[in-house]
GUMIRO-90885 format. One record per atom (N, C-alpha, C): atom name; x, y, z; residue in three letters; residue number from 0. Coordinates in steps of 0.02 Angstrom, whole numbers. Example, Ala and Ser with C-alpha at 12.3 -4.5 7.8 and 13.67 -1.06 7.14 Angstrom:
REC	N	660	-284	390	ALA	0
REC	CA	615	-225	390	ALA	0
REC	C	660	-165	390	ALA	0
REC	N	642	-112	354	SER	1
REC	CA	684	-53	357	SER	1
REC	C	645	2	394	SER	1
END
This chain:
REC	N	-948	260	988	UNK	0
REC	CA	-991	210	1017	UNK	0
REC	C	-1057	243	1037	UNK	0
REC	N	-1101	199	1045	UNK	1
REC	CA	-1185	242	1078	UNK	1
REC	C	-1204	231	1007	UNK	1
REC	N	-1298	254	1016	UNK	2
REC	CA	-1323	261	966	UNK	2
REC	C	-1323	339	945	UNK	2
REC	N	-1354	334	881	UNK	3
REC	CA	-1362	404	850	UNK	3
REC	C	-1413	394	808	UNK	3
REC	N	-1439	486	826	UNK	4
REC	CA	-1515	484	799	UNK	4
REC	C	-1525	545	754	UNK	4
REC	N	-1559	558	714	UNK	5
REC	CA	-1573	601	668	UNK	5
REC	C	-1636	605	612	UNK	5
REC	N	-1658	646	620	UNK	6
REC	CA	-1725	652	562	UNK	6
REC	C	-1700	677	489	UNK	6
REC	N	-1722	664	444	UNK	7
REC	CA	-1718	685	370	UNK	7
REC	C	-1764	643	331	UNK	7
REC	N	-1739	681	276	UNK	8
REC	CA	-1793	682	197	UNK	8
REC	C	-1762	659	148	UNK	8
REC	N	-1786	602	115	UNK	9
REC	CA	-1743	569	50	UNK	9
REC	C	-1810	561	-9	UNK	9
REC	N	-1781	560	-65	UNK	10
REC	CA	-1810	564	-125	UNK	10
REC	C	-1852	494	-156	UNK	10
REC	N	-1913	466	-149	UNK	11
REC	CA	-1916	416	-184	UNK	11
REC	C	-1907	398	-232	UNK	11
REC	N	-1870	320	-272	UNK	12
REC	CA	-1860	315	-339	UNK	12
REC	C	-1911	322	-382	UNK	12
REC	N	-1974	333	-361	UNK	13
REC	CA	-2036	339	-423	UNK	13
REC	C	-2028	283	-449	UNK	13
REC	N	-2077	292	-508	UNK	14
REC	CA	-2094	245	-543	UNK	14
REC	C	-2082	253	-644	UNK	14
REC	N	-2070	193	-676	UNK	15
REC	CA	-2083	207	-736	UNK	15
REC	C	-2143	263	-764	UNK	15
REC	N	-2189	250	-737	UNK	16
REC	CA	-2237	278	-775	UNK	16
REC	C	-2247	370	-741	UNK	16
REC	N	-2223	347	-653	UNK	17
REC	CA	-2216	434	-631	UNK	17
REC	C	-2147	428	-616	UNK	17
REC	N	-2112	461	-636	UNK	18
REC	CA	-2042	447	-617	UNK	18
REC	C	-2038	504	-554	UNK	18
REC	N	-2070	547	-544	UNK	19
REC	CA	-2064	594	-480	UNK	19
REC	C	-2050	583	-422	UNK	19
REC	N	-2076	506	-420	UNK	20
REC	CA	-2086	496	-359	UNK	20
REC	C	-2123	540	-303	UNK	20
REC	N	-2099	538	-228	UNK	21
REC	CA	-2123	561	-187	UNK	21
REC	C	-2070	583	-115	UNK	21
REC	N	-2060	622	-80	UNK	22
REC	CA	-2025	644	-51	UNK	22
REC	C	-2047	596	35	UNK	22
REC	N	-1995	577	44	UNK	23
REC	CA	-2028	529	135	UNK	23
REC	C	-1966	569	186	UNK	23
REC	N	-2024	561	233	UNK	24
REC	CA	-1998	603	302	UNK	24
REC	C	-1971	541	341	UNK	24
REC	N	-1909	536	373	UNK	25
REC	CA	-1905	478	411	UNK	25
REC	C	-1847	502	470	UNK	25
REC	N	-1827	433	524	UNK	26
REC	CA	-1786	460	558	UNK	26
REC	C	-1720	397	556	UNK	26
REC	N	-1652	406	553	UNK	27
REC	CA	-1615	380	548	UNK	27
REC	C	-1579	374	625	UNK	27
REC	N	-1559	289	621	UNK	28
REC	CA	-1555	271	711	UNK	28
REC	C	-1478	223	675	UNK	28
REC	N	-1422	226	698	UNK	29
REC	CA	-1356	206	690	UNK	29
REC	C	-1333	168	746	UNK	29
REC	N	-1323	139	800	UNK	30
REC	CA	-1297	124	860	UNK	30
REC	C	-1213	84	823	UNK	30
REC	N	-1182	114	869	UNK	31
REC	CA	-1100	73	853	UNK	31
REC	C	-1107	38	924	UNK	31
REC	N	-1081	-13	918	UNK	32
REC	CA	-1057	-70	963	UNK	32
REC	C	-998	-79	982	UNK	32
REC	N	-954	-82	932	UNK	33
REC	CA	-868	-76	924	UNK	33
REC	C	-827	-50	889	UNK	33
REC	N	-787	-30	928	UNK	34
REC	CA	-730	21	882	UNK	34
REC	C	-679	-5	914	UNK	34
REC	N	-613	-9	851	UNK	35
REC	CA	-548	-31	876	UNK	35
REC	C	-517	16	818	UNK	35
REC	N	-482	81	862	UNK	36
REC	CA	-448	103	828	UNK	36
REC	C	-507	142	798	UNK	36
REC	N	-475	171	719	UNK	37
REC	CA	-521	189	689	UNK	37
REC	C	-566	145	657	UNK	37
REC	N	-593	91	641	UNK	38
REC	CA	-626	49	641	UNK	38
REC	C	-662	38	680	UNK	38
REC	N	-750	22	643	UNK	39
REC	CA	-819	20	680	UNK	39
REC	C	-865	-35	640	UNK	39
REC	N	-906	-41	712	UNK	40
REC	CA	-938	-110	694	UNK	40
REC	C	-1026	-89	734	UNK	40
REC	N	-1066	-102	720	UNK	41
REC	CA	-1156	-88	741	UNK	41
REC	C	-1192	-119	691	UNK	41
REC	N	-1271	-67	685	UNK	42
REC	CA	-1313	-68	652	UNK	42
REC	C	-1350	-20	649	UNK	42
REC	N	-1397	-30	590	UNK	43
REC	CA	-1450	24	585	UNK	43
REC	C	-1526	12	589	UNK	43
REC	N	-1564	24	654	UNK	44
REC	CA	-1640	12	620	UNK	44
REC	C	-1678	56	617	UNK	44
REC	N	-1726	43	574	UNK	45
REC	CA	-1780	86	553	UNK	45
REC	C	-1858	23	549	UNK	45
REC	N	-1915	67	555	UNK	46
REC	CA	-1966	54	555	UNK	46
REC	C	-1992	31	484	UNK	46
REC	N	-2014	-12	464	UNK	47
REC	CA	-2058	-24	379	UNK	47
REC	C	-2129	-77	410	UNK	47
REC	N	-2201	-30	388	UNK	48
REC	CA	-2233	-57	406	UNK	48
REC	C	-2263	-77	460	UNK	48
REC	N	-2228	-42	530	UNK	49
REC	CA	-2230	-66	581	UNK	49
REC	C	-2197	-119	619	UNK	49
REC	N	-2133	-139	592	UNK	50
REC	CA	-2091	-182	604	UNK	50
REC	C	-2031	-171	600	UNK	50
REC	N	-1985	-179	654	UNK	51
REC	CA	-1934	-149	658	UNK	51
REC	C	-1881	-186	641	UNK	51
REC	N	-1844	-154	593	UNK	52
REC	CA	-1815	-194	523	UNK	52
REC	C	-1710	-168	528	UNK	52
REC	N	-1651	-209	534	UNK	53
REC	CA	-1617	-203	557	UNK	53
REC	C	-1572	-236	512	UNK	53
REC	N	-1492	-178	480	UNK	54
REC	CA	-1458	-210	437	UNK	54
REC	C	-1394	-175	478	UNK	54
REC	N	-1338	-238	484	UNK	55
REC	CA	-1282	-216	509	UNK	55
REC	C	-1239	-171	474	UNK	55
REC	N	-1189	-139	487	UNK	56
REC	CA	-1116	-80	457	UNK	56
REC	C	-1063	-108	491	UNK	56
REC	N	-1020	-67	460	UNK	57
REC	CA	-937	-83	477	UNK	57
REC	C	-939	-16	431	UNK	57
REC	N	-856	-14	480	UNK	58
REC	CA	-833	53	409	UNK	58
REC	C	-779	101	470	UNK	58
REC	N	-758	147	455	UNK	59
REC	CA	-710	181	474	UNK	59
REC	C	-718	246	504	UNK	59
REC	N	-655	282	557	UNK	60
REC	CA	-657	343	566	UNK	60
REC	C	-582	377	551	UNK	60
REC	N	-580	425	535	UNK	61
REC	CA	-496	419	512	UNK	61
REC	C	-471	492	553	UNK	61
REC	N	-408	505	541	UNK	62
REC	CA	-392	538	592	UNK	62
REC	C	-416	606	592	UNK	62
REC	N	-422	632	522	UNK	63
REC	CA	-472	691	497	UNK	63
REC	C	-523	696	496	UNK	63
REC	N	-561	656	565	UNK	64
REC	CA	-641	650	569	UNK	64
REC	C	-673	619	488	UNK	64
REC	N	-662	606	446	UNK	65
REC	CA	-705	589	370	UNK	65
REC	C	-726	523	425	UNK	65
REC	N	-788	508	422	UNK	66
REC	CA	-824	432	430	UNK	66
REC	C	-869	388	329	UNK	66
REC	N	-841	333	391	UNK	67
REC	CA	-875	292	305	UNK	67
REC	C	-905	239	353	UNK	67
REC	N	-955	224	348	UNK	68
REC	CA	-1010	178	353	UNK	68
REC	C	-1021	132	306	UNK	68
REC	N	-1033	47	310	UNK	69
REC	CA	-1065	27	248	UNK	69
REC	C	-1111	-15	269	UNK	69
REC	N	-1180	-21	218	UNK	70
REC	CA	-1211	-86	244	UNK	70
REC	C	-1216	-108	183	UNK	70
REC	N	-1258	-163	187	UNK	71
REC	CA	-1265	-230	108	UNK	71
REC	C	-1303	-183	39	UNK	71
REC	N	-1329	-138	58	UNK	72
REC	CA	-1364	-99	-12	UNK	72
REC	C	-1327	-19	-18	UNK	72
REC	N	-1284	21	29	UNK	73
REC	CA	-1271	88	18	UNK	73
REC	C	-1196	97	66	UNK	73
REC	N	-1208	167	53	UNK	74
REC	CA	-1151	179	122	UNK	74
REC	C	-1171	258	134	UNK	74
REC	N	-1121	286	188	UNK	75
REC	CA	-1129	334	227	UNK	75
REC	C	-1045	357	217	UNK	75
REC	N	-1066	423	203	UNK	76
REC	CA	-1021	441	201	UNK	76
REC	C	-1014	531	231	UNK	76
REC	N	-973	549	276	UNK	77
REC	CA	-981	633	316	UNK	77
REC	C	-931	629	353	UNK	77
REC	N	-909	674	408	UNK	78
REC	CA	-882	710	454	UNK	78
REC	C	-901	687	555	UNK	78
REC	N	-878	693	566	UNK	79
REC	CA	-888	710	637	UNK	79
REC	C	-855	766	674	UNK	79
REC	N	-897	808	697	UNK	80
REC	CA	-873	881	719	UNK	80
REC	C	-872	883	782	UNK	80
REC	N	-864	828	826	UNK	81
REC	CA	-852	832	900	UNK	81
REC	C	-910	836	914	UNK	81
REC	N	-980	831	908	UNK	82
REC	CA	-1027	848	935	UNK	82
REC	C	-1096	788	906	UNK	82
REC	N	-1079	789	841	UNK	83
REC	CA	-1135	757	774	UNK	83
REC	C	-1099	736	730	UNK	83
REC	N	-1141	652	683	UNK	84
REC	CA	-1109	637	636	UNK	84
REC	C	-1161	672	570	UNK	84
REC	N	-1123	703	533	UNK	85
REC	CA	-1166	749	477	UNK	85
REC	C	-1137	690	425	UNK	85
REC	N	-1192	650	397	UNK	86
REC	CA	-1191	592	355	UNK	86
REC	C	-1216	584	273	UNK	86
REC	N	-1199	594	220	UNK	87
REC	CA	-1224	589	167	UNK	87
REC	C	-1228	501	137	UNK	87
REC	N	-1296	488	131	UNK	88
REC	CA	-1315	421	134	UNK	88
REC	C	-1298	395	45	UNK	88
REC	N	-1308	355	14	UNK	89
REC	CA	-1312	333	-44	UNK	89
REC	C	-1306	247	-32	UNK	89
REC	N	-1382	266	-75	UNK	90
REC	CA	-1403	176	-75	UNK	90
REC	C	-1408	178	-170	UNK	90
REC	N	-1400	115	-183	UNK	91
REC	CA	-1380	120	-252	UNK	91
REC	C	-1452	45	-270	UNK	91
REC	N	-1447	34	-348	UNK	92
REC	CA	-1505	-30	-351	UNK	92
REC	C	-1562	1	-355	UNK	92
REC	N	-1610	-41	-364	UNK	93
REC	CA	-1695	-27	-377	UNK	93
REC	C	-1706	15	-349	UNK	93
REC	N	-1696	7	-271	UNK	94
REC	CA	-1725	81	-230	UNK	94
REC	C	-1685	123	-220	UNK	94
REC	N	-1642	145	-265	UNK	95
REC	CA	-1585	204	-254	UNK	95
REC	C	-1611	274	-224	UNK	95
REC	N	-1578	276	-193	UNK	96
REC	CA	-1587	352	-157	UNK	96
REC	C	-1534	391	-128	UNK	96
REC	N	-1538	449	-98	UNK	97
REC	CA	-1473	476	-70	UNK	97
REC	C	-1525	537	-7	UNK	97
REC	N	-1475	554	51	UNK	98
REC	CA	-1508	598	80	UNK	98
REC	C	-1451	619	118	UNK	98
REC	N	-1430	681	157	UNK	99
REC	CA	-1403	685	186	UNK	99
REC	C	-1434	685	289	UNK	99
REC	N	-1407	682	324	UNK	100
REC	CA	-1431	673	388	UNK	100
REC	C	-1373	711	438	UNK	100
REC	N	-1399	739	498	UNK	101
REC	CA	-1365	735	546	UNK	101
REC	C	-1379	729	611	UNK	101
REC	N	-1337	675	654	UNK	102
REC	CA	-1357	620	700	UNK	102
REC	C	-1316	648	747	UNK	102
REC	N	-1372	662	819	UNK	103
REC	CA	-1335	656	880	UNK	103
REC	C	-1328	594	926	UNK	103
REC	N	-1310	595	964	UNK	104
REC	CA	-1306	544	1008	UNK	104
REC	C	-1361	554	1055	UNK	104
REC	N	-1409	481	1059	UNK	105
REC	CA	-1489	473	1091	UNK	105
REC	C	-1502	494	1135	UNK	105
REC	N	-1427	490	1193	UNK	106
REC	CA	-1430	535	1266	UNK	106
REC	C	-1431	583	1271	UNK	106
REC	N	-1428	638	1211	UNK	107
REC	CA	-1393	695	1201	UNK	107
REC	C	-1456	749	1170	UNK	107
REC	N	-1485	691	1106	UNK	108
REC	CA	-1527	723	1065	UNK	108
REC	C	-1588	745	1104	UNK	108
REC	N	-1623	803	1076	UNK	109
REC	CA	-1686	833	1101	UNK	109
REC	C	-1731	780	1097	UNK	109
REC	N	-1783	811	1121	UNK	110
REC	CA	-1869	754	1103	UNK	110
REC	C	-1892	774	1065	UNK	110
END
């Protein structure tokens, strides 16, 4: 439960004509709301444009710490080490991307 916060770097899909894309710096914000059991329920927001933009998860914790996260375009998938969730993201579709992250808890995390 609580939120969780973390900075990282994911790959842009580019484009047909540059397929390179471009590398974006961002920060990833998780808050869980409910847990029953190993089962979890929140959201995630992030900033686009200056507007603060918000898609719900569900997803699991199992007894071997593995966490799975999902929202409507990707999922989350990592560990919890008693301390941080260390998260490998994958969003699939037009804007596919992947990044890995690791999120402390907001009360917890530095400035």
């Amino acid at each position: 439960m609580g939120t969780w916060v973390g900075d990282y770097r994911y790959p842009s899909a580019g484009t047909r004509v540059d397929p390179t894309g471009v590398a974006v710096s961002a920060t990833e914000r998780i808050t869980i709301t409910a847990q029953e059991g190993e089962l979890l329920w929140g959201y995630q927001t992030w900033v686009d444009a200056g507007i603060t933009q918000r898609d719900l998860l569900h997803g699991s914790i199992g007894s071997d710490d593995l966490v799975v996260l999902t929202e409507a375009q990707g999922h989350w998938l990592g560990r919890f080490d008693g301390e941080a969730l260390i998260l490998r993201y994958i969003r699939t579709g037009k804007q596919r991307t992947t990044y890995e992250v690791t999120l402390r808890r907001a009360d917890l995390a530095s400035p």
